[in-house]
N, C-alpha and C positions, 0 to 999 in steps of 0.2 A: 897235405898243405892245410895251414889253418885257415879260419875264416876271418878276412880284415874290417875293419868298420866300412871301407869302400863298398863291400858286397852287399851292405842291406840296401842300398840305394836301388844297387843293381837286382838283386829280388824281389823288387817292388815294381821294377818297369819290366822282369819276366814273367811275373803276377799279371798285370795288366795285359802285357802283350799275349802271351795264351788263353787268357782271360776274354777278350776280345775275340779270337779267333774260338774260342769254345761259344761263344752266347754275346746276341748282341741286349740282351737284357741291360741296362744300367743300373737299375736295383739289385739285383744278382751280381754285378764289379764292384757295387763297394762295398756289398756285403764279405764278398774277396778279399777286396782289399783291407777291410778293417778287420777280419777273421786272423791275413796274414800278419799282417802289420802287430796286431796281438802277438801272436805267435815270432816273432822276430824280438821280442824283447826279453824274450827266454830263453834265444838261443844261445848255448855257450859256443865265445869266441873257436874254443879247441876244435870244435868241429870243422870236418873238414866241408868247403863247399858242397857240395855232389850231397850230401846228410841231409844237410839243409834244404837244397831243390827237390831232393825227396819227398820232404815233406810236405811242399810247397807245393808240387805236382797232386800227389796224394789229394791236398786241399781242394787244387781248381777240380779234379774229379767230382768230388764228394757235393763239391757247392754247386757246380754248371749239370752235373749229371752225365759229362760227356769224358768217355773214357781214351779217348784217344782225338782230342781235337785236331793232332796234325796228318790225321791220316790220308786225308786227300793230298796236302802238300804232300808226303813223304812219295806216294805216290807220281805225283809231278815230277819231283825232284831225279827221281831210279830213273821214271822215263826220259829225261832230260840228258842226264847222263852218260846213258847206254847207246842215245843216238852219238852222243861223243867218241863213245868207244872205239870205232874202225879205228877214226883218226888218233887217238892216243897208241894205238898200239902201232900205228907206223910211224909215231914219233918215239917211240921207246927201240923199234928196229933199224931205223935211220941213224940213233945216236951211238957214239964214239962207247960210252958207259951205259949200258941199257939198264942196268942195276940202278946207277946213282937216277938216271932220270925216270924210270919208273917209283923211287922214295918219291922226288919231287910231284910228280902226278898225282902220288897219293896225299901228300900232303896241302897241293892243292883242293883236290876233294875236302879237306877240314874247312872251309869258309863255309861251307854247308851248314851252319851254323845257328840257330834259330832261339836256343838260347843266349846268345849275345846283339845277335843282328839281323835281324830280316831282310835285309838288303845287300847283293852281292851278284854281283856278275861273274860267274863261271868261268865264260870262255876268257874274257881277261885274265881271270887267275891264275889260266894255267899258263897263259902267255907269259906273265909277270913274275911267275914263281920259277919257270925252265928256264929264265934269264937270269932271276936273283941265284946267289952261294947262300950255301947252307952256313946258317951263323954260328950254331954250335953244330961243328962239322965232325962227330964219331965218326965219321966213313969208316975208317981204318979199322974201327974197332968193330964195327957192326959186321964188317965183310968176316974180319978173323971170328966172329961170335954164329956167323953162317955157317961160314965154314966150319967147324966145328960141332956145330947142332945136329941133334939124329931126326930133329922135329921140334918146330915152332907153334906155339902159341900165342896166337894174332889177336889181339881185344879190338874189336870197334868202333867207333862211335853214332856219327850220323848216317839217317840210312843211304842219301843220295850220294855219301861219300865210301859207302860199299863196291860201288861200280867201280871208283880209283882204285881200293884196297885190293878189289879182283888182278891188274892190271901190275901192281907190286908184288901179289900173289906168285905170278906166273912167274916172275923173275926168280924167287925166292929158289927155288927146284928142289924145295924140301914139301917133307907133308907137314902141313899146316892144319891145325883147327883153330876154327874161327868164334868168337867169342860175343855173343848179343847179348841185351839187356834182356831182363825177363818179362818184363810186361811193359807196354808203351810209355815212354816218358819222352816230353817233350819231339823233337823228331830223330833222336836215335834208333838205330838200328836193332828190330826185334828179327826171329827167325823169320816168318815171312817174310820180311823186307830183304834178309839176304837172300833167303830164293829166289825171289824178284830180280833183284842185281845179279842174280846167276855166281851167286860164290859158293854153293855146292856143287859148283860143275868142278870148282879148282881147291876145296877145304871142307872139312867134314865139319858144320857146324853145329854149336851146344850155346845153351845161355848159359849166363853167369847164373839166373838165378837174384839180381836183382832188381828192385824195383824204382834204383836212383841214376841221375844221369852222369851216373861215372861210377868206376869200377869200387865197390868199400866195402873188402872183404866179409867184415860181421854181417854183409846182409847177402854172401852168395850162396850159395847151393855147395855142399860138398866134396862133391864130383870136381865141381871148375877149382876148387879151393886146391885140392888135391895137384891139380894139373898146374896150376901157376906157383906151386913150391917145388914141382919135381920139373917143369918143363925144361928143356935145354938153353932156349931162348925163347925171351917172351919178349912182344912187338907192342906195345900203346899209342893208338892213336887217340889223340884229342886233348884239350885244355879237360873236357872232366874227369878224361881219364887218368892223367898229369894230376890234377887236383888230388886225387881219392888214392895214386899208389906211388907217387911222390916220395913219402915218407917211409914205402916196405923197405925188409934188409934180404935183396936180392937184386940181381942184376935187371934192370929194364933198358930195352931203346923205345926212347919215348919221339915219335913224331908229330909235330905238332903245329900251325901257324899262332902266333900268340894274336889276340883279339882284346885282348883286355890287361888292363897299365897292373892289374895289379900281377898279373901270373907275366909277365913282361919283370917287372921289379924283383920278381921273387927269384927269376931264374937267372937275372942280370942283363936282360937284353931290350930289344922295342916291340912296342906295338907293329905287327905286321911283319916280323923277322918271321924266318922259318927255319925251322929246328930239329936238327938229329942228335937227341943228346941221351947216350948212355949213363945211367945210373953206376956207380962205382966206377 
């Protein structure tokens, strides 16, 4: 997906927001923000978002000196979660379709969100999202793409929304390898944070190998490269993951809550829908 003019507004209030929670300096934020702000008038439109917060991240590192400002969050977040966990999983054994409403759990875990909003209530979400239909509904297609798969490959995105991913995991009753970013950006999901949430008890996990908040191929490893052209079914969760392999020529089910009007426009739907929509 490309980058719209709406998005520099919004990576300037991600700037600051990370920005803040990296260093409560004020001379060090606008040094940030004028650094980034530079840097945003060179970026070309073609780029896909996830590029762009790359570099963005990259930035707040390099100027605050703090390489992972969300770490205490992310940590909060797993733990948060996990105390959730009994009761999600006997709301996935209680329902009629344990499939369909384990997506829903997991796609509730996307509000987890920190590049778009800081603010979210959990336990509501999943209450809101078990009630809401899925608005782009592949069901059908995702079950026959299960079915059929020898072995999934799962991308993730936020780390506290690993715990759901675990809980979707289980349903799947394929082996699954699970997909992190490579070094901490914003509060996605690195390999620690999936052992944390315990998704090497249920998925052999590997990083991509990149350093942006969403998955853009040119900057993965390999290995993951290798496995997301040959996998049988591959799984995306998140708006940055949506963002970054939107536009590959291969089959994706991309799960998602949309958070933001412009990835809402792009894909046809609202703010706050949620989303099971297979690629081809």
């Amino acid at each position: 997906m490309k980058t719209y003019l709406d998005c520099l507004p919004c990576f300037l209030q991600q700037t600051l927001r990370a920005g803040r929670i990296a260093t409560d300096d004020e001379k060090i934020l606008k040094q940030l923000l004028d650094d980034v702000g530079m840097m945003l008038k060179d970026i070309p439109l073609d780029n896909t978002p996830p590029e762009t917060g790359m570099l963005i991240y990259q930035k707040i590192s390099q100027i605050t000196g703090n390489k992972d400002p969300y770490k205490v969050i992310k940590k909060e977040n797993i733990d948060n979660a996990l105390s959730l966990y009994p009761e999600m999983e006997k709301l996935v054994d209680r329902s009629n379709d344990k499939l369909l409403t384990a997506i829903k759990l997991a796609i509730a875990g996307n509000v987890i969100d920190f590049g778009v909003n800081r603010e979210f209530d959990i336990e509501k979400e999943i209450s809101e999202t078990l009630r809401n239909e899925l608005v782009l509904k592949d069901y059908e297609d995702f079950k026959e793409a299960l079915d059929k798969a020898k072995g999934i490959l799962y991308i993730g995105d936020n780390a506290g929304e690993a715990v759901f991913d675990k809980i979707l995991i289980e349903q799947l009753k394929k082996p699954v390898v699970y997909v992190v970013r490579g070094r901490p950006v914003i509060n996605d999901v690195t390999f620690q944070d999936a052992v944390s949430a315990g998704i090497d008890k249920v998925a052999r996990v590997i990083s991509s190998g990149t350093p942006a908040p969403g998955t853009i191929l040119k900057t993965c490893n390999l290995d993951f490269i290798k496995l997301f052209k040959s996998a049988n079914m591959v799984i995306s969760k998140g708006q940055g993951n949506y963002e970054g392999l939107s536009g590959e020529d291969r089959s994706i089910s991309f799960l998602l809550k949309v958070k933001c009007h412009v990835i809402a426009r792009n894909i046809g739907v609202k703010v706050g829908d949620i989303i099971l929509r297979n690629s081809r």
